[in-house]
C-alpha positions as CSV (number, residue, x, y, z in Angstrom):
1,X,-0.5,-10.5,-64.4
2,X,0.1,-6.4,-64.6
3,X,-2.0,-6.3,-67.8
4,X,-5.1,-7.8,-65.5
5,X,-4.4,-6.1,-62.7
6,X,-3.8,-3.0,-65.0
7,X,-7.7,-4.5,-67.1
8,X,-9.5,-4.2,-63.6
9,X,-7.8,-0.9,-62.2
10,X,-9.3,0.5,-65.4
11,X,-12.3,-1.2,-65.7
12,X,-13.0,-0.3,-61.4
13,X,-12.0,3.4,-62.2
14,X,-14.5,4.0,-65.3
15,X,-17.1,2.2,-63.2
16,X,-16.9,4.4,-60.2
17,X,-16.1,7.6,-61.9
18,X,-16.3,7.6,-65.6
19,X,-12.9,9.6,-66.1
20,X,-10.6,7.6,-63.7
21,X,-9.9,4.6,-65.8
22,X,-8.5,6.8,-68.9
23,X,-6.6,9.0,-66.2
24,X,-5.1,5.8,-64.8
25,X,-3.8,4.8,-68.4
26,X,-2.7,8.7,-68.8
27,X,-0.5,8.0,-65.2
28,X,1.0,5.1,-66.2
29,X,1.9,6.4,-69.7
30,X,4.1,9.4,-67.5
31,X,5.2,6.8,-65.2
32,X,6.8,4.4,-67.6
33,X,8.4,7.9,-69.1
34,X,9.2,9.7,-65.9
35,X,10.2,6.5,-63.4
36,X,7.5,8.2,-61.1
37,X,5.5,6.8,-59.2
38,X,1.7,5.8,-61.2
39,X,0.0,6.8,-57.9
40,X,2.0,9.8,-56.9
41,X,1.0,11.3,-60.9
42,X,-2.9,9.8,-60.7
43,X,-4.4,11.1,-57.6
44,X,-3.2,14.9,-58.3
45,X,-4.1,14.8,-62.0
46,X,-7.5,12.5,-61.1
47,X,-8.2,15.7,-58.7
48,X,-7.5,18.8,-60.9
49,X,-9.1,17.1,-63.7
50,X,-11.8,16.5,-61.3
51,X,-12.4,20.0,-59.9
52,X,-10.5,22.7,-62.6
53,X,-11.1,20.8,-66.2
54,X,-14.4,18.9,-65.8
55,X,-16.5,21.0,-64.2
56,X,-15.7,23.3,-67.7
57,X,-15.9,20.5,-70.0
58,X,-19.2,18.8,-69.1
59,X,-21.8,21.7,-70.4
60,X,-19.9,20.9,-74.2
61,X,-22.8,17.4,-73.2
62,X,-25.2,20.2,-71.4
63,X,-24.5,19.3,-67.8
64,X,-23.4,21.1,-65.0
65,X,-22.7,19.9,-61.3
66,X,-25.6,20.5,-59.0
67,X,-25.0,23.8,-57.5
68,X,-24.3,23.9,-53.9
69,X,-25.5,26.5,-51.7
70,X,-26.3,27.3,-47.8
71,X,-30.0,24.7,-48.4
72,X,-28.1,22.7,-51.2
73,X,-25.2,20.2,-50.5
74,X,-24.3,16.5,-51.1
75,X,-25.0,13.7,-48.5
76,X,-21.9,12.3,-49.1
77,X,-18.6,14.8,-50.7
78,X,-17.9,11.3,-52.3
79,X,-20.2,12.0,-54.8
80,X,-18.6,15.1,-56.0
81,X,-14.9,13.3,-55.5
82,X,-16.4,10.3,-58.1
83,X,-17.7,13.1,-60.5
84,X,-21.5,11.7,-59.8
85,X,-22.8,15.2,-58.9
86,X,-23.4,16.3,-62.9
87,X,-27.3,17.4,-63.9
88,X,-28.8,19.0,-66.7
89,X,-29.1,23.2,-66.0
90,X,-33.0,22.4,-66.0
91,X,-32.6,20.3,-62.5
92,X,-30.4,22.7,-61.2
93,X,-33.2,25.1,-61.9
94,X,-35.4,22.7,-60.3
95,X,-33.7,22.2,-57.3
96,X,-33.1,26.1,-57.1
97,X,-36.8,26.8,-57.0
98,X,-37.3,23.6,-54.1
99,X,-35.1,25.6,-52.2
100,X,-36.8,28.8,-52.3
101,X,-40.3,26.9,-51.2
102,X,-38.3,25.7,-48.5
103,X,-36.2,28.5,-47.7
104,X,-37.8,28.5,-43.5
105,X,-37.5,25.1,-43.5
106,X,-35.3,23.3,-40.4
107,X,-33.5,21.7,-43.0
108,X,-31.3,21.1,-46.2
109,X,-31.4,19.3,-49.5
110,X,-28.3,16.8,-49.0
111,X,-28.3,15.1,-52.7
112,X,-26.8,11.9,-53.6
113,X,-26.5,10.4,-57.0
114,X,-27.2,12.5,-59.8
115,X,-25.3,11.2,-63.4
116,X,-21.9,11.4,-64.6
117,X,-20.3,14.5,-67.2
118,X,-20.4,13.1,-70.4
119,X,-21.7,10.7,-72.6
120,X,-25.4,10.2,-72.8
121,X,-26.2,6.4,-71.8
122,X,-23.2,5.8,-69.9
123,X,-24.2,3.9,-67.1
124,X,-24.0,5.4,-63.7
125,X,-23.6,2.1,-61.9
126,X,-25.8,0.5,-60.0
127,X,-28.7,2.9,-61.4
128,X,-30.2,1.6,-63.9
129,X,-31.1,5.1,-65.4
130,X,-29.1,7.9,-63.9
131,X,-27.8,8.0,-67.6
132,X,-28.6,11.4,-69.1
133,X,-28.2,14.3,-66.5
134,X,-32.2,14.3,-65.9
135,X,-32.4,12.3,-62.4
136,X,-30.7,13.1,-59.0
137,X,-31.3,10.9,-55.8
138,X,-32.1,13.0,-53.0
139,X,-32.1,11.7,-49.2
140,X,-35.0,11.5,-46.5
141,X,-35.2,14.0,-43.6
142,X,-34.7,12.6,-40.0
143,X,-34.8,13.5,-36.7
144,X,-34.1,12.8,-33.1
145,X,-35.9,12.8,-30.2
146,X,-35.9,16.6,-29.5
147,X,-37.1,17.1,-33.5
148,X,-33.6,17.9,-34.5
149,X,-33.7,17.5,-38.0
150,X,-30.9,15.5,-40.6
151,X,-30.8,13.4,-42.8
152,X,-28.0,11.0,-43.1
153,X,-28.0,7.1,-41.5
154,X,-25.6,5.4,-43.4
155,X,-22.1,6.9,-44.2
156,X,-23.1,6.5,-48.4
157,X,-27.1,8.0,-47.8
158,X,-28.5,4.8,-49.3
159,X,-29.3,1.6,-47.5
160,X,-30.8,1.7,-44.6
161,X,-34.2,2.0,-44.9
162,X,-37.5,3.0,-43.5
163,X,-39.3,0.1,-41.7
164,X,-42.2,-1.4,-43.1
165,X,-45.1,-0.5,-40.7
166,X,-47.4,-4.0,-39.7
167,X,-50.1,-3.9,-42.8
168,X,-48.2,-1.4,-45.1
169,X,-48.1,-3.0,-48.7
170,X,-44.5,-4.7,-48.8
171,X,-43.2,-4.0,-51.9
172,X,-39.6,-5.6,-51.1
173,X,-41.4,-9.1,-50.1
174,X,-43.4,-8.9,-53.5
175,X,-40.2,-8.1,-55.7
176,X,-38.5,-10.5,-54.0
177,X,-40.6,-13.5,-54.4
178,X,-40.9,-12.4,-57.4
179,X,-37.3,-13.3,-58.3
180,X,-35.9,-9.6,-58.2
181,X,-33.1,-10.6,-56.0
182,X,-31.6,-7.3,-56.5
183,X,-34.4,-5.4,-54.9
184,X,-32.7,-4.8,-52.0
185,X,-29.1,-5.5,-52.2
186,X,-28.4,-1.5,-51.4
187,X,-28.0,-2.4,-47.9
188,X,-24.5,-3.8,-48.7
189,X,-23.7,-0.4,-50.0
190,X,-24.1,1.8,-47.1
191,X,-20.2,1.9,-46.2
192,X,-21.3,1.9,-42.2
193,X,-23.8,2.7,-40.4
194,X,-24.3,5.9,-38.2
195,X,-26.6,7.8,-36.5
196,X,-29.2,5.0,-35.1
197,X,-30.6,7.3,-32.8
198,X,-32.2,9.2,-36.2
199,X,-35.7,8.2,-37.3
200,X,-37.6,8.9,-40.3
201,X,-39.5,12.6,-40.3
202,X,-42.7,12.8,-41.6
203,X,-43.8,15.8,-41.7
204,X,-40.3,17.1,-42.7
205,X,-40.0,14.7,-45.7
206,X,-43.7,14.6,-46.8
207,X,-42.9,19.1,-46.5
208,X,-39.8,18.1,-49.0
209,X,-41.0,16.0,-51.2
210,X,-44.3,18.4,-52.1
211,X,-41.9,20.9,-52.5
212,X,-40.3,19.1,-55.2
213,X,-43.6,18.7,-56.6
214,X,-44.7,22.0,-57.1
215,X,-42.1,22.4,-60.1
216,X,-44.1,22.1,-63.1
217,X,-40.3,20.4,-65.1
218,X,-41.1,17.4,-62.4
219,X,-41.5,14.2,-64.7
220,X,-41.4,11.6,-62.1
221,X,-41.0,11.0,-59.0
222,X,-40.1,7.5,-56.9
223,X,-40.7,6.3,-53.2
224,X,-41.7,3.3,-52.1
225,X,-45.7,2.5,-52.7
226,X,-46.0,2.2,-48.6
227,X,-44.5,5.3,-48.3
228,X,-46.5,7.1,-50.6
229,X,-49.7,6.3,-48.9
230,X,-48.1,7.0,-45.0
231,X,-47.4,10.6,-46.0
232,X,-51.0,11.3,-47.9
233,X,-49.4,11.6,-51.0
234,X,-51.6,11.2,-53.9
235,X,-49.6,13.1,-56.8
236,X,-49.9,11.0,-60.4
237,X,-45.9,11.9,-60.8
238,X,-45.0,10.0,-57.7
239,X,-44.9,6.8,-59.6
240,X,-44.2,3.0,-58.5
241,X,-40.7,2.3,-59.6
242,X,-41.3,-1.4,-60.3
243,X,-39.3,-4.5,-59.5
244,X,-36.2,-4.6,-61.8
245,X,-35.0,-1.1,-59.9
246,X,-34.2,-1.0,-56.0
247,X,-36.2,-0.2,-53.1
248,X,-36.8,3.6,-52.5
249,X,-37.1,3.6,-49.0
250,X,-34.0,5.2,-48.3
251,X,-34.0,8.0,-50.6
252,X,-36.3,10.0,-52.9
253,X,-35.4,9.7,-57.1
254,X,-36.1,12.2,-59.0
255,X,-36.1,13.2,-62.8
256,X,-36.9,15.8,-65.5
257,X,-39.8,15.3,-67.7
């Protein structure tokens, strides 16, 4: 039973945050030699592997975590704590020059998913492409009634999304009937709720996401189809991500060309 439970520890930890499964096995190694405790030795070696070793390791595969700055920061300091923050130098650059278009903007660049330090292909679970240090999810603006600006509705940035407006094209009920039972499912992933008093901006993410689009390294860009045409968006790059991926109504994916 401890070599299951020991299969699945692993198997979770690698999932979640590529380094934690071998880290585990590294733990128990200096458990069974030291009578210590496995968690006691894991979470401080998970966390200075995490934030002294990695960080200097990763540009051996050419990635680097997203730079943080006053406009720059992640939705969620989860995604930094799972090592899910790692991008090639070129988006860094990218987001860099977003933030200088936006620099009197009312608001920030909060980032969620971008890919993990090593290994090419590796699959950034659930993405099905947030393999190779090229893409970065980044979260809708919202506001509040007095036009305060945020952007944050669910304690994990994705699912909860923007509601359909009456005659918008429904891309969720087409994926769906079409089998893609997945289309959706990020709205068991949003780890709570918060904020309902927030509503989509506009203006403020139709100002961010042509922003984004005035870097010339921009390959692609994903929001749902409905959401496209509500915010006059008519950019070839801002492409319809199809049914096998997840709705984009909750965040904007981006990726290198």
């Amino acid at each position: 039973m401890k070599k299951i439970l020991y299969t699945l520890i692993f198997i979770l930890l690698t999932t979640l945050t590529q380094i934690g499964g071998v880290l585990f096995l590294v733990a128990l190694w200096i458990s069974k030699k030291s009578q210590l405790n496995t968690i006691a030795i894991f979470l401080p070696l998970y966390l200075i592997s995490t934030f002294l070793f990695i960080p200097h390791l990763a540009p051996i595969f050419g990635r680097e975590p997203v730079k943080h700055s006053t406009k720059i920061e992640p939705t969620n300091y989860l995604t930094v704590i799972l090592n899910r923050n790692y991008v090639r130098p070129e988006l860094n650059q990218l987001l860099y020059q977003t933030e200088q278009y936006l620099i009197h903007a009312p608001f920030k660049i909060k980032y969620l998913d971008a890919s993990f330090p090593f290994i090419d292909k590796f699959p950034l679970l659930p993405h099905l492409s947030h393999n190779d240090g090229k893409k970065i999810d980044i979260s809708f603006i919202y506001e509040d009634n007095h036009g305060v600006v945020d952007n944050k509705k669910s304690r994990s940035g994705y699912g909860v999304f923007v509601p359909i407006k009456q005659k918008e094209y429904n891309q969720t009920k087409v994926c769906k009937s079409k089998g893609a039972f997945q289309y959706d499912y990020t709205k068991y992933l949003t780890l709570g709720r918060i904020n309902d008093n927030l509503k989509f901006s506009k203006n403020s993410t139709r100002q961010l996401i042509i922003a984004l689009l005035k870097n010339k390294n921009l390959g692609k860009l994903f929001i749902e189809p409905n959401l496209k045409t509500r915010l006059n968006l008519t950019d070839n790059r801002i492409r319809n991500h199809g049914c096998r991926a997840v709705r984009h109504d909750d965040h904007i994916h981006i990726q290198l060309r």
